[in-house]
C-alpha positions as CSV (number, residue, x, y, z in Angstrom):
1,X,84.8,108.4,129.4
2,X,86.5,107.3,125.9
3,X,85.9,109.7,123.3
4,X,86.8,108.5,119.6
5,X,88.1,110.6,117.2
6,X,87.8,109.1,113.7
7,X,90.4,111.0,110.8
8,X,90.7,109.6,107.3
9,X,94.6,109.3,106.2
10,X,95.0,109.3,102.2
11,X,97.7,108.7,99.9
12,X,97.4,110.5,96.6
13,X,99.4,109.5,93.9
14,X,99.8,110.7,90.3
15,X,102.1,109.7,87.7
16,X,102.2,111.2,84.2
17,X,105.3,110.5,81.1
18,X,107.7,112.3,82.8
19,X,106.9,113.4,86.9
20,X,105.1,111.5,89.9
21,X,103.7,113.0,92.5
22,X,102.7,112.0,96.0
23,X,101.0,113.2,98.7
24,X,100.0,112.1,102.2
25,X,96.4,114.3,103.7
26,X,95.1,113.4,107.4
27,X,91.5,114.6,107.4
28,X,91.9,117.0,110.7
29,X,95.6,117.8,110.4
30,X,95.6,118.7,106.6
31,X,98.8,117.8,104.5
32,X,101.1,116.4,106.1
33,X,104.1,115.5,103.2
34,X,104.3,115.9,99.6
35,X,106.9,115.4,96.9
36,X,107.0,115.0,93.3
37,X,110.4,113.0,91.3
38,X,111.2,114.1,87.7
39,X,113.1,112.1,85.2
């Protein structure tokens, strides 16, 4: 029997004057990467 599993994968990003920010969040393993770039 085949069994489906169904996650939701997002990609945040924000961006303000000076920074950006991203992020990557699987919905059953949590964060999985972040990083944020400053001028």
């Amino acid at each position: 029997m085949f069994q489906s599993k169904n996650s939701l994968t997002i990609l945040g990003i924000e961006t303000s004057c000076d920074e950006t920010a991203t992020a990557v969040i699987d919905s059953s393993k949590g964060l999985i990467a972040h990083s944020i770039f400053s001028q």
